[in-house]
C-alpha angles and dihedrals in degrees: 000000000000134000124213125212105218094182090051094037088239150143120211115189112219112247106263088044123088128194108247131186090229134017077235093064114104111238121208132267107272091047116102094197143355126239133201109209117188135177141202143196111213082202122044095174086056099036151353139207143196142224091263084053094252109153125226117203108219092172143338122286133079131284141181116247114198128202124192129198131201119181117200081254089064089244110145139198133189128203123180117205119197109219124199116196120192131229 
């Protein structure tokens, strides 16, 4: 599966996973499975963030940052970070 590190604000993919653009892309073949990983900003003018889940400040104030999970097997898990960003 994967492991998240609350206290480092992290995701970890199991080994035997890879992280894949789409659940469609071939991985290769040690991989087990493939995992989508994707991540939102609930507020663009606060914060951005990327496809590899850095996050950009745009201005203080707090925002919400999502991370979605999709294992091969189509299980998902959704963690929210909230993310504080001084002035």
């Amino acid at each position: 599966g994967y492991f998240y590190d609350k206290a480092n604000q992290r995701v970890f993919v199991s080994t035997g996973l890879e992280w894949v653009n789409s659940l469609d892309t071939p991985t290769s073949q040690s991989a087990i499975g493939g995992v989508t990983i994707s991540f939102t900003s609930d507020n663009n003018d606060i914060a951005t963030v990327d496809s590899q889940g850095n996050i950009t400040a745009k201005a203080p104030g707090e925002v919400i940052i999502r991370t979605k999970i999709i294992l091969y097997s189509k299980k998902t898990k959704k963690v929210e970070t909230r993310v504080k960003i001084k002035p």
